[in-house]
C-alpha distance (Angstrom), angle and dihedral (degrees) to the residues before:
residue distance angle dihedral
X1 . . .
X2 3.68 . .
X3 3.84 101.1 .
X4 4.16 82.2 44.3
X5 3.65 97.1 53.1
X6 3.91 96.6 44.2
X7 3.99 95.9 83.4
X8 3.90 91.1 41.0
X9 3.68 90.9 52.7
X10 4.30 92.7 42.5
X11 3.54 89.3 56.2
X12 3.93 98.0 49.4
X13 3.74 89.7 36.9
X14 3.76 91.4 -125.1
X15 4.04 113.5 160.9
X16 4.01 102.8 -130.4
X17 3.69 113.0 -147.1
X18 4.03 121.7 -166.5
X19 4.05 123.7 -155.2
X20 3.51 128.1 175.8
X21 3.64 115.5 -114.2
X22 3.79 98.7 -166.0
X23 3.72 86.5 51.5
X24 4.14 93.0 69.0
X25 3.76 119.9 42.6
X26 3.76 91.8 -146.5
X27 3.58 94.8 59.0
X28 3.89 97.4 37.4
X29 3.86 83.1 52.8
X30 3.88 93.5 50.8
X31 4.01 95.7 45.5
X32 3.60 99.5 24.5
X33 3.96 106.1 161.1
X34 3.20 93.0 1.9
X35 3.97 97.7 92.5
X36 3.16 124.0 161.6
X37 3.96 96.1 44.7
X38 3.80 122.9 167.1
X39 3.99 112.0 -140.4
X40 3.65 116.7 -170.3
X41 4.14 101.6 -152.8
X42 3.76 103.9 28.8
X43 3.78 126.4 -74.1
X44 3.83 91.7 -35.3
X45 4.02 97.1 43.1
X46 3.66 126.5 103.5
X47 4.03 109.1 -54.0
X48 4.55 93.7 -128.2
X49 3.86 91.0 -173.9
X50 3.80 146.5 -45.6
X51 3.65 140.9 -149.2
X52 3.99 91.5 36.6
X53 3.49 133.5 2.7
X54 3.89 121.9 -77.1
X55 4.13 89.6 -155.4
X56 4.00 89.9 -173.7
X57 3.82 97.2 49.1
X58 3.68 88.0 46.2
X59 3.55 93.3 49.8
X60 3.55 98.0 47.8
X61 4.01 83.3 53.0
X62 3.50 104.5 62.2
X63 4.23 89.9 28.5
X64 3.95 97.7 -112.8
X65 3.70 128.5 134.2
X66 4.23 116.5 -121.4
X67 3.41 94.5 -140.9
């Protein structure tokens, strides 16, 4: 999801920050299986997708275009 969200997030100038969810119980007990999850707004923002990357939703979400 990473390497797929990088040129979505260039383009929109969005800052992408990564945390460890098995490193903090709280967060490995909110997302559970659901690793990797995109938040927009930090670890208590708006959960965008998980698993893979939804490129439209995410686009729509910070207002860029995916092509």
């Amino acid at each position: 999801m990473r390497a797929a969200l990088a040129p979505i997030a260039a383009k929109a100038s969005a800052m992408i920050v990564e945390v460890d969810v098995d490193a903090d119980p709280h967060l490995e007990a909110t997302f559970g299986e659901r690793v990797p999850v995109l938040l927009q707004g930090g670890v208590d923002g708006q959960e965008l997708c998980h698993y893979t990357l939804d490129r439209e939703r995410v686009a729509q979400a910070l207002g860029a275009k995916t092509q």
